[in-house]
C-alpha positions in Angstrom: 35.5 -33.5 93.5 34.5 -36.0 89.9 35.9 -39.0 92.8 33.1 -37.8 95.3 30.8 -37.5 92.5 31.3 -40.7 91.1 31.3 -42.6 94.4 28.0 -40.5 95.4 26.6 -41.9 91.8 27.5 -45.1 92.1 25.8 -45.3 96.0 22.3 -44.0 94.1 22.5 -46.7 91.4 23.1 -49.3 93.9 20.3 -47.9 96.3 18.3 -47.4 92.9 18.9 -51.4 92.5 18.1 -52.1 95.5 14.7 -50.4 95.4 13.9 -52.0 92.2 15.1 -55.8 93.8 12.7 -54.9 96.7 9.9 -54.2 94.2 10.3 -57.2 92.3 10.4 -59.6 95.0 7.2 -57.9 97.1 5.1 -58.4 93.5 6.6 -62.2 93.7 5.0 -62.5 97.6 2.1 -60.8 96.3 1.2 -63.7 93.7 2.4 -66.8 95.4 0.0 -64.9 98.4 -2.9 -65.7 96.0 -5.0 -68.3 98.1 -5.6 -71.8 96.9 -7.4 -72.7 100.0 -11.4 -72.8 99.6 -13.5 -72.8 102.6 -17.2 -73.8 101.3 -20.8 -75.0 101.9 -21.2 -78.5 100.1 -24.0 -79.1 98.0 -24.0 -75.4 97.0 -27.5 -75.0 96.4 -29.9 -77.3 98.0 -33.9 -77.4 97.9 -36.4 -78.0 101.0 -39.5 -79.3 99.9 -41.4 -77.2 102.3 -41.5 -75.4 105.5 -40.9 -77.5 108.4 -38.4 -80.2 106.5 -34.8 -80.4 107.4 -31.6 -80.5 105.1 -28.3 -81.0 105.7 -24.7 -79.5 104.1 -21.2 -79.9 104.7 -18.6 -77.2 105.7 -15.6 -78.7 103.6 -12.0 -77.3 102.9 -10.1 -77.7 100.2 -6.3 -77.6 99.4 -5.4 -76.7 102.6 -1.2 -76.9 104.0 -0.6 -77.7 107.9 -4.1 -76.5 109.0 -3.8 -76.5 113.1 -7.0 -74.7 113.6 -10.4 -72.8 112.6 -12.7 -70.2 113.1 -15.6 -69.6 110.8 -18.6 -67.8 111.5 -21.8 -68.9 108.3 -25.2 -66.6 108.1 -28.3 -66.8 106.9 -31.8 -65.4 106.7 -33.7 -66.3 109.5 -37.0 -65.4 108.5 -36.2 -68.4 106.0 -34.3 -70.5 108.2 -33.3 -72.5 111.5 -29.8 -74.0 111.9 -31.2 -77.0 114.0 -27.7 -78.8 114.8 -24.0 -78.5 113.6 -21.7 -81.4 114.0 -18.2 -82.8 113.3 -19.0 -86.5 111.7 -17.0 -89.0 112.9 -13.8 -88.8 110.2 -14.4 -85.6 109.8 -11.1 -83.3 108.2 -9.5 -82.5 112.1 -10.6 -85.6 114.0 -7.1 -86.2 116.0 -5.4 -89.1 116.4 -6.0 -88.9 120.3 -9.3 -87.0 121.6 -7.8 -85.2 124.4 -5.6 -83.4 122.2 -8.1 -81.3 121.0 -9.7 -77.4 122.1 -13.3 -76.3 121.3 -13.4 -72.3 122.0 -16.9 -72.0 120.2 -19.0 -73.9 118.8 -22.1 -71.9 118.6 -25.6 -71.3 116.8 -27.3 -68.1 117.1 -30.7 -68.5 115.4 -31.7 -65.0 116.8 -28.5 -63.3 116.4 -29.9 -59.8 115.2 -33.0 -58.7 113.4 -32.6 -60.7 110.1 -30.1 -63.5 110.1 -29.0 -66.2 112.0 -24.9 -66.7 112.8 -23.1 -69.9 113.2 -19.5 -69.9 114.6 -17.7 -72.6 114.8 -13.6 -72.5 116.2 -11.7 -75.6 116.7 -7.9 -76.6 117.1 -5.6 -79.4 117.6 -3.0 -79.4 120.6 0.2 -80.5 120.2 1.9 -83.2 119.3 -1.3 -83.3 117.2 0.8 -83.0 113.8 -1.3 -80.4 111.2 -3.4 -81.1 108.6 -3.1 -81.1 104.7 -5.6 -81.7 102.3 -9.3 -81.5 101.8 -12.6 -82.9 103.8 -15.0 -81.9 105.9 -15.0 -79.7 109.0 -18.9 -80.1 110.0 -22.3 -81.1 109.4 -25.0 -78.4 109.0 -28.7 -78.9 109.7 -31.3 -76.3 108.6 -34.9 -76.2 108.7 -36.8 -74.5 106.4 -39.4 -71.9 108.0 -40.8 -70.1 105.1 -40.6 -70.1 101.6 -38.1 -68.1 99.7 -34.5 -68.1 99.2 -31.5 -67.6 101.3 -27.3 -66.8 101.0 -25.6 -69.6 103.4 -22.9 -67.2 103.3 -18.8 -67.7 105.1 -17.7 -64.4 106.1 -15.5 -63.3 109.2 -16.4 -59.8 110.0 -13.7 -57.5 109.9 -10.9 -60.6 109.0 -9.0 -60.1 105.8 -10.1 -63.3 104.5 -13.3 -65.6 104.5 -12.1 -68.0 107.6 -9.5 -68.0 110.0 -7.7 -70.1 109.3 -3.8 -70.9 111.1 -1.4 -73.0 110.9 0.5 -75.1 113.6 2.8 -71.6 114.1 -0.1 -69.3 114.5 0.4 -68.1 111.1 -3.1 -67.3 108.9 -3.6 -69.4 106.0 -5.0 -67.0 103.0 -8.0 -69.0 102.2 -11.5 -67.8 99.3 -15.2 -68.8 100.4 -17.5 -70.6 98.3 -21.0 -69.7 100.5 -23.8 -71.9 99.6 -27.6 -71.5 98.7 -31.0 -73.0 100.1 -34.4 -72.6 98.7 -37.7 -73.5 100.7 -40.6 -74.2 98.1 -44.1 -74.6 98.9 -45.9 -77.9 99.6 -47.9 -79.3 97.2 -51.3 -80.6 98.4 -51.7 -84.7 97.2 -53.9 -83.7 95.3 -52.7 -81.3 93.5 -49.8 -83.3 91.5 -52.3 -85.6 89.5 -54.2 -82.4 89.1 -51.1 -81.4 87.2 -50.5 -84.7 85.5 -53.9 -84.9 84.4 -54.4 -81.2 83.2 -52.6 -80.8 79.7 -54.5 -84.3 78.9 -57.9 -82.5 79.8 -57.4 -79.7 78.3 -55.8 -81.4 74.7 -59.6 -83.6 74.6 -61.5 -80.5 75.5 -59.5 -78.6 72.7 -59.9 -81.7 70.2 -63.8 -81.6 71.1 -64.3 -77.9 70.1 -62.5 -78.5 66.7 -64.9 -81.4 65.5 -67.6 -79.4 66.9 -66.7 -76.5 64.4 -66.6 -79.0 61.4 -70.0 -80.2 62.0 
């Protein structure tokens, strides 16, 4: 009977061990699971000088290990907003070393995708023996035109997908990856003449000032 009980103690303790082992290395996973890759819209805030101009950002990735492929879907407020063209420069982060070894399954702008924003998606891979990529650079070139003033969110989001992008690697495995979404602001257009008006004002109204204190001392 104490031989039973001891071998039946000693078979918790070890299971007990084993439990705790199990614990220890799933918090490990956890942090090293903590993404380094950044997926984000470069410059991050940007100005158009008034409706009807165009300006232009970069999609870039950052930090990035054996990258094989993307999808990434961007928004923004299309009252604000036009995406007029979306590119992948010449040199651009995934340009492979031979042209045919390369699959486009979207590559898409939605200027009227619902009621108040805009969607572009944007999925690309290499085919092998393409070898993966590592690093940072760009993955396109955004164009937006500016349709009204105000202020709108270029934001990276994947509905539904536990991260920002999909990202994969050249095993089909997600890369964990954060968002940095970008900002554009349309201002309104100054008339030509309105700017010396401005330069001139402070000038005009120091003399006037000026004239009204002498007046008083007289």
């Amino acid at each position: 009977m104490i031989r039973k009980t001891a071998n039946l103690f000693k078979k918790t303790l070890l299971l007990l061990l084993l439990i705790c082992a199990l614990n220890t290395a799933n918090s490990i996973l956890k942090v090293n699971a903590n993404p380094t890759t950044t997926v984000s819209i470069l410059p991050p805030t940007v100005t158009i000088n008034a409706p009807g101009e165009n300006v232009t950002v970069d999609l870039n990735i950052t930090d990035v290990t054996n990258l094989y492929g993307y999808e990434i879907m961007i928004w923004y407020s299309n009252s604000i907003l036009n995406a007029t063209s979306a590119v992948r420069p010449p040199g651009h982060f995934m340009e492979p070393t031979d042209p045919a070894k390369q699959f486009i399954p979207k590559w898409e702008i939605k200027n009227n995708y619902n009621a108040t924003h805009g969607r572009i998606w944007l999925g690309f891979t290499l085919l092998a023996p393409e070898a993966p990529k590592s690093g940072s650079g760009i993955l396109a070139r955004i164009t937006f035109q500016g349709l009204s003033i105000g202020t709108t969110q270029i934001k990276i989001l994947y509905p539904g997908y536990q991260y920002p992008a999909k990202l994969a690697d050249n095993t089909g495995a997600p890369i964990p990856n954060t968002a940095q979404d970008g900002e554009i602001i349309v201002i309104p257009e100054f008339p030509s003449m309105v700017i010396p008006l401005i330069l001139v004002l402070p000038f005009t109204a120091a003399y006037t000032l000026k004239t009204i204190r002498a007046k008083r001392k007289q």
